[in-house]
C-alpha positions in Angstrom: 16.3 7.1 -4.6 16.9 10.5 -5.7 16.7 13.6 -3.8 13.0 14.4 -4.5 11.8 11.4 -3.4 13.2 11.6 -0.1 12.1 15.2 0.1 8.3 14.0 -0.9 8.9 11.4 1.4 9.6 13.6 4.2 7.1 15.7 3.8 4.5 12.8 3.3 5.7 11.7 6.5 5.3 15.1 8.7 2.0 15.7 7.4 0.7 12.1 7.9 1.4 12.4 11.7 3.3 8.8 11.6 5.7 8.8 14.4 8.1 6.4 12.3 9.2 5.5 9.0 12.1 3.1 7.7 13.1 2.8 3.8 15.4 0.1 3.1 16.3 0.3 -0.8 19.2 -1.5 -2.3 21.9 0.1 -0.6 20.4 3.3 1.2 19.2 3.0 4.5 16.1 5.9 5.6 14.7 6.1 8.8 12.5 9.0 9.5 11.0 10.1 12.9 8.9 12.7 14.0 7.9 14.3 17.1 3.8 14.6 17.4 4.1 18.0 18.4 6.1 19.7 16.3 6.1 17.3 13.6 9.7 17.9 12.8 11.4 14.8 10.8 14.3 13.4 12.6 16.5 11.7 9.7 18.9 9.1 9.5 20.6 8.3 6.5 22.8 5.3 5.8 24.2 4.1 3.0 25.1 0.5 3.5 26.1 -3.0 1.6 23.0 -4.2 -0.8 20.3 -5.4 1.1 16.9 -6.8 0.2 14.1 -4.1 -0.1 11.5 -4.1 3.0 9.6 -1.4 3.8 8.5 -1.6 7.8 4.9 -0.3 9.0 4.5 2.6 10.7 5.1 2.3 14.5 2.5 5.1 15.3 0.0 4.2 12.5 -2.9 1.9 13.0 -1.7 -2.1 12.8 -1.8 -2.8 9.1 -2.3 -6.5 10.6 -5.5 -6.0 12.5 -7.2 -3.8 9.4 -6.2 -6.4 6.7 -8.3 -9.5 6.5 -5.9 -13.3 6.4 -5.3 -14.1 3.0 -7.5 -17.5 2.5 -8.4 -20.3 4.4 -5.3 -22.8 5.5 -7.5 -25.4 2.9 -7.8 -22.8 -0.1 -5.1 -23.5 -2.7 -4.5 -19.9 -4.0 -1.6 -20.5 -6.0 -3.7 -20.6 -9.3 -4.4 -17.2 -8.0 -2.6 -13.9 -9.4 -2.6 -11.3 -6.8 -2.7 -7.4 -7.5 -0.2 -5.4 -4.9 -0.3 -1.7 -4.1 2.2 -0.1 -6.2 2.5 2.4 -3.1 2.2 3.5 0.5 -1.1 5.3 1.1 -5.0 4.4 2.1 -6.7 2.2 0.3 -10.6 2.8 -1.1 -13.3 0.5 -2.8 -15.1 3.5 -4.2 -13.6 7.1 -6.3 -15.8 9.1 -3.7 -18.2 8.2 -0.9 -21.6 8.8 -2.8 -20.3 6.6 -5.7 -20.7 2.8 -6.0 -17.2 0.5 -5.4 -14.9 -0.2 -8.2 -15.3 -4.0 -8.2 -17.0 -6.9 -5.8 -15.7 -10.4 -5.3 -17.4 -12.1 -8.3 -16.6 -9.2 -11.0 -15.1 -9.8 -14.0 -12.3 -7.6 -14.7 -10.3 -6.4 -17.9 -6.7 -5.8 -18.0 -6.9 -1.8 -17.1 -10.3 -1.3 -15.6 -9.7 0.6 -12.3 -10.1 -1.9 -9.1 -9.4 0.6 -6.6 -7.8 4.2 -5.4 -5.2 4.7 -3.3 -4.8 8.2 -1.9 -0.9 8.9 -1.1 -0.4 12.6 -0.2 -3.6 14.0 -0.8 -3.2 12.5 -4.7 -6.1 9.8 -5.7 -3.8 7.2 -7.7 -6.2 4.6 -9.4 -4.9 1.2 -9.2 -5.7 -0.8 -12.6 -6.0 -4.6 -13.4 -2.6 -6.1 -14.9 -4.6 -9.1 -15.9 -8.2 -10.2 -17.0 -10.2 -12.7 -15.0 -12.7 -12.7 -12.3 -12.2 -11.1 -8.6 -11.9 -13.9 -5.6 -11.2 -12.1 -3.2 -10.5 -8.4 -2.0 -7.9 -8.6 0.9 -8.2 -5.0 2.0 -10.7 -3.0 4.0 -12.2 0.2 2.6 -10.6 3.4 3.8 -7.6 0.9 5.6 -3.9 2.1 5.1 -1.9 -0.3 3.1 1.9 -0.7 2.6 4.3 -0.9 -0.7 3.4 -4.0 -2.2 0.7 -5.3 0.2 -1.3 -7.9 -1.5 -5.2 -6.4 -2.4 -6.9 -8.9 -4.1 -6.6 -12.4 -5.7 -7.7 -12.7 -9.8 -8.5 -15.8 -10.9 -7.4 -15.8 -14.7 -9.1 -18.5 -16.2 
C-alpha cells in the first residue's frame, strides 16, 4: 500500500463512524481505531513477515454475517458455479437509485460487462460489472447491506 491509500483509508474510516478497522496486506500490518466522539483515528502500523491477506469486519459495524444470506443449501452443488466478489469495502445496492428498477434478478441473463450492482465506498457509486456471461442463480447480498473486500455477491451459472 502506498501512502494515499492509507490516507483514503483513514479518512474512509473517520467518516464511516466504524469503531475498528484491521488491513493485513502482504507484509504491512494496519489497524485503525476511532473514538465515536471525536472520531479521531488511532493508528497502528506494523510491518511484519508476509502473511496471507484478510481483511476483518468492522467490530462496530452491523454483523456482515446476520445481513448476508448462507451461500446455498448443504445439498446444492455450486461448484459449477462462478461467483462474482466485491472488488471493495463499501455498501452494496441492487438498484443505481431508489426510484430505478434493480440491476439484475436471479434468473437474468447477463453479458460479460453489463452492470450487476453498485457499491458505494466513500460517497463514490462504483458499478460492479459481470466478468463472465451466463445466467444469475443466486444474489448472496441484501440491498443497501455493507459488504467486505472480496465477499462473494452472486453465483453465475455459465452454461
Amino acid at each position: 500500500m502506498d501512502l494515499k491509500e492509507i490516507q483514503n483509508l483513514i479518512k474512509f474510516v473517520s467518516n464511516s463512524g466504524v469503531a475498528e478497522v484491521k488491513l493485513e496486506t502482504g507484509d504491512v500490518k494496519i489497524t485503525i481505531r476511532t473514538t465515536l466522539e471525536g472520531n479521531t483515528p488511532d493508528i497502528t502500523y506494523v510491518q511484519q513477515a508476509p502473511v496471507q491477506q484478510a481483511i476483518a469486519a468492522p467490530v462496530a459495524a452491523a454483523p456482515v454475517a446476520a445481513s448476508t444470506p448462507v451461500a446455498a443449501a448443504p445439498t446444492e452443488d455450486n461448484s459449477k458455479f462462478i461467483t462474482i466478489k466485491s472488488p471493495m469495502i463499501g455498501t452494496f445496492y441492487r438498484k443505481p437509485s431508489p426510484d430505478k428498477p434493480v440491476f439484475v434478478e436471479v434468473g437474468t441473463s447477463i453479458q460479460k460487462g453489463d452492470v450487476l450492482c453498485v457499491v458505494e465506498a466513500m460517497k463514490l457509486f462504483n458499478e460492479i460489472e459481470a466478468e463472465v456471461s451466463g445466467k444469475i442463480v443466486k444474489i448472496l447480498v441484501d440491498d443497501m447491506s455493507p459488504v467486505e473486500f472480496d465477499q462473494p455477491l452472486f453465483l453465475v451459472d455459465p452454461s
